[in-house]
PASERO-860518 format. One line per 10 residues: number of its first residue (from 1); their letters; for each residue x, y, z of N, C-alpha, C. Coordinates in steps of 0.001 Angstrom, whole numbers, plus 500000, padded with zeros to 6 digits. Example, Ala and Ser with C-alpha at 12.3 -4.5 7.8 and 13.67 -1.06 7.14 Angstrom:
1) as) 513190/494310/507800/512300/495500/507800/513200/496700/507800 | 512850/497750/507080/513670/498940/507140/512900/500030/507870;
END
This chain:
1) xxxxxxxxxx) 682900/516961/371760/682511/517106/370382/683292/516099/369549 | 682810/515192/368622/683080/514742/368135/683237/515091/366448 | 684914/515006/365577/684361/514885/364515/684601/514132/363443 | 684053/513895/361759/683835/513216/361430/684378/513757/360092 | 685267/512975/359218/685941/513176/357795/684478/513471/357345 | 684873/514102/356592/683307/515125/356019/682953/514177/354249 | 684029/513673/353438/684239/513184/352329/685207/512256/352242 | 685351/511205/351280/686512/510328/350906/688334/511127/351030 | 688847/511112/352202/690743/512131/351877/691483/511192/352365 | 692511/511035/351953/693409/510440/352673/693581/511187/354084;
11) xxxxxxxxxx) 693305/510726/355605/693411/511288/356427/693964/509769/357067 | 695272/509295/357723/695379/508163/358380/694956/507673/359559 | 694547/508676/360716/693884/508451/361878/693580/510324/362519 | 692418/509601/362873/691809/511414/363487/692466/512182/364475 | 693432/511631/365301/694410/512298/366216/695490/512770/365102 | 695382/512527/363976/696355/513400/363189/696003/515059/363139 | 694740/514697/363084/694070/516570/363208/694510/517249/364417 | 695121/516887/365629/695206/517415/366874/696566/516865/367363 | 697691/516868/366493/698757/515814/366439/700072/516676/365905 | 700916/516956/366152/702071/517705/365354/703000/516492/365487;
21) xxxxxxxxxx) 703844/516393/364362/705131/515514/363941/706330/516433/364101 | 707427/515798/364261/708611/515943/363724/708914/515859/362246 | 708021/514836/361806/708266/514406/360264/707093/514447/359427 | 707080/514907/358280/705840/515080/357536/705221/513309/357450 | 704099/513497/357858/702926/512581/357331/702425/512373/356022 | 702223/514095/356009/701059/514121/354375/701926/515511/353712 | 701382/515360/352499/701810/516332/351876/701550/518108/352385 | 702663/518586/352466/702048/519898/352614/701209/520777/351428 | 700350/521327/352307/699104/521912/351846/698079/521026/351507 | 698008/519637/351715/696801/518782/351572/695841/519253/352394;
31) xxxxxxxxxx) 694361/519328/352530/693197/519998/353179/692589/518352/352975 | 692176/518855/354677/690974/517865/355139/689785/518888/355615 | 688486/518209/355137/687594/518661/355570/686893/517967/356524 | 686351/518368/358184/685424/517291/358779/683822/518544/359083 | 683079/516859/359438/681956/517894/359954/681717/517185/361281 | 681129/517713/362226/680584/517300/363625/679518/516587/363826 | 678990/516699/365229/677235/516181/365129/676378/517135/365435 | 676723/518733/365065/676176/519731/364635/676205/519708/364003 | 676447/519418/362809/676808/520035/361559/677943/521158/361054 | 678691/521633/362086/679331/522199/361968/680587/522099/361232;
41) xxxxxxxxxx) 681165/522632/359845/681919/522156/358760/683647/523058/359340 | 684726/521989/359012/685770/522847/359636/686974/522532/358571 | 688014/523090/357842/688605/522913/357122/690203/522902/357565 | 691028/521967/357491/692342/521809/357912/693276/522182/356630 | 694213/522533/357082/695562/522350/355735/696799/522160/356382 | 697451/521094/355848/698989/520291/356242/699818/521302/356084 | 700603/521936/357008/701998/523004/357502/702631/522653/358013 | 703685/523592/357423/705583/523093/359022/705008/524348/359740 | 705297/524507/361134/706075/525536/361670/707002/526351/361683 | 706646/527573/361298/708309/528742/361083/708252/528942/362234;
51) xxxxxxxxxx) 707711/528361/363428/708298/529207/364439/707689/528199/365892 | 707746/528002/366840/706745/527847/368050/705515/528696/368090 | 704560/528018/368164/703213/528273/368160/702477/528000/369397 | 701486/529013/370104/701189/528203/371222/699322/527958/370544 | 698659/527077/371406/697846/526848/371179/696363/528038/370724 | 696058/528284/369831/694955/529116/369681/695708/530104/368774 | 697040/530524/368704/697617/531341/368126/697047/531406/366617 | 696969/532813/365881/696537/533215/364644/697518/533167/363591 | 698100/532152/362923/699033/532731/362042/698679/532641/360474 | 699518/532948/359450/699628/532976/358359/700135/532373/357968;
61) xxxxxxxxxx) 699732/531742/356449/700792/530335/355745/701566/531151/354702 | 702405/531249/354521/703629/531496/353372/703451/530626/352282 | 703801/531307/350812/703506/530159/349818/704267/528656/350151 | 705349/528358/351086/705519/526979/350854/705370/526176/352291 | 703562/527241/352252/703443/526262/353438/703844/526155/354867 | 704455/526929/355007/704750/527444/356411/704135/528565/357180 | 703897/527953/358303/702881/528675/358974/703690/529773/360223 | 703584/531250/359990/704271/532105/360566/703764/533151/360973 | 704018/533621/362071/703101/534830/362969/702686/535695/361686 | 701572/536599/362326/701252/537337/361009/702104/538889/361473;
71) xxxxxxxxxx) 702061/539397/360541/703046/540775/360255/702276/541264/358959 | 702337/543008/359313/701806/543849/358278/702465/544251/357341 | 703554/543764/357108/704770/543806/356047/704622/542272/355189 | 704184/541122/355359/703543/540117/354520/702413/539880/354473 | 702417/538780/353465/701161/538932/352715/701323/537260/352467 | 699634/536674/352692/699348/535644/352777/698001/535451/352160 | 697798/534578/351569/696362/534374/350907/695717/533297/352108 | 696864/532674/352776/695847/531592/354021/696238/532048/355163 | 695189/531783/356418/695362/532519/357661/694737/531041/358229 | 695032/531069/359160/694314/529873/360161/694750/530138/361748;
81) xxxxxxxxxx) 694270/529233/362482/694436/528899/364161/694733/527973/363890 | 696264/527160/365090/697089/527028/365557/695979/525914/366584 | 695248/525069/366863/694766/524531/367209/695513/523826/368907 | 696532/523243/368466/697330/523128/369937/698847/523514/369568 | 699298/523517/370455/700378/524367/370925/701936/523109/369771 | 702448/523729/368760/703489/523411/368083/704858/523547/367822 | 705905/522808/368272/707190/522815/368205/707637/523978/366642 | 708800/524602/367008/709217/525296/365498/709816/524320/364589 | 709398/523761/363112/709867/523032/362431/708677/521571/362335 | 707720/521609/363491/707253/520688/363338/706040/520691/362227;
91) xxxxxxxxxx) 705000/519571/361486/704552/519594/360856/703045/519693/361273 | 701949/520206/361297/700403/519814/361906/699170/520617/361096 | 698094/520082/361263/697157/520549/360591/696442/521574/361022 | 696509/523104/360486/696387/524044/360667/694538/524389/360469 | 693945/525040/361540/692247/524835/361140/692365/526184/360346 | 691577/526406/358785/691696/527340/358263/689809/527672/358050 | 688853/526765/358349/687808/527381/357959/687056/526561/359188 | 685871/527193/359803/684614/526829/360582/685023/527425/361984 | 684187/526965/362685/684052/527419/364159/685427/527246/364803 | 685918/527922/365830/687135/527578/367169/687066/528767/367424;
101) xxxxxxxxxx) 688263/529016/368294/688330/530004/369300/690303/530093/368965 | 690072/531541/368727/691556/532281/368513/691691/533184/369807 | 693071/532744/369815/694147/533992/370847/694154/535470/370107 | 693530/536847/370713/693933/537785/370441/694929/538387/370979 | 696012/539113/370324/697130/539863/370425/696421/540673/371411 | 695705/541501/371417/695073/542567/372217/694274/542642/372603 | 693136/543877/373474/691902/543361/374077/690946/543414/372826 | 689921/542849/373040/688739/542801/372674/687745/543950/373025 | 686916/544257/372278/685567/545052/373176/684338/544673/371894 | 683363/544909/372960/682292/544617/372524/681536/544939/370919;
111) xxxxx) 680941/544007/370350/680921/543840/368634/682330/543502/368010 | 683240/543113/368629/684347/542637/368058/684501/541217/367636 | 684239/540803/366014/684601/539533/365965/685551/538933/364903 | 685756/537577/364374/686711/537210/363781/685694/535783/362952 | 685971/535685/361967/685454/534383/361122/686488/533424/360930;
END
């Protein structure tokens, strides 16, 4: 699957979407939007790591941007997947809207889904 900056963003090269730093690139909380050759629309936002992340993992962004397991004792207005697997402290673009595939904590059963 291929995808494709959806509008004019500062994005510097497309392995940045699938890329974690040591050092910030872009501003945190900048959002990129791409679309595919489905059409399929997917929305990123620039985060550190509060923690090691493995790939697919579900977490929550904290107001400054840090992306941290979720817990029923905080509260987050952004949620996203963890796309590949991220060092704690490092910086990467978190998928917060369109299609992927999340790690569940627990089992699944049938009619069970997630947006």
């Amino acid at each position: 699957m291929t995808e494709f900056i959806n509008n004019k963003q500062a994005l510097i090269i497309a392995d940045d979407l699938t890329t974690a730093s040591t050092t910030a690139k872009y501003g945190l909380g900048q959002e990129i939007e791409t679309i595919d050759e489905n059409k399929n629309v997917r929305k990123y936002i620039y985060v550190k790591a509060g923690a090691d992340l493995t790939a697919k993992d579900t977490v929550m962004v904290n107001p400054g941007f840090v992306a941290v397991a979720p817990s029923t004792s905080a509260f987050a207005k952004i949620t996203g997947v963890a796309n590949i697997g991220v060092a704690d402290g490092s910086y990467f673009f978190l998928q917060i809207k369109g299609q992927t595939i999340a790690k569940s904590a627990g089992a699944t059963t049938k009619d069970h889904y997630t947006k």
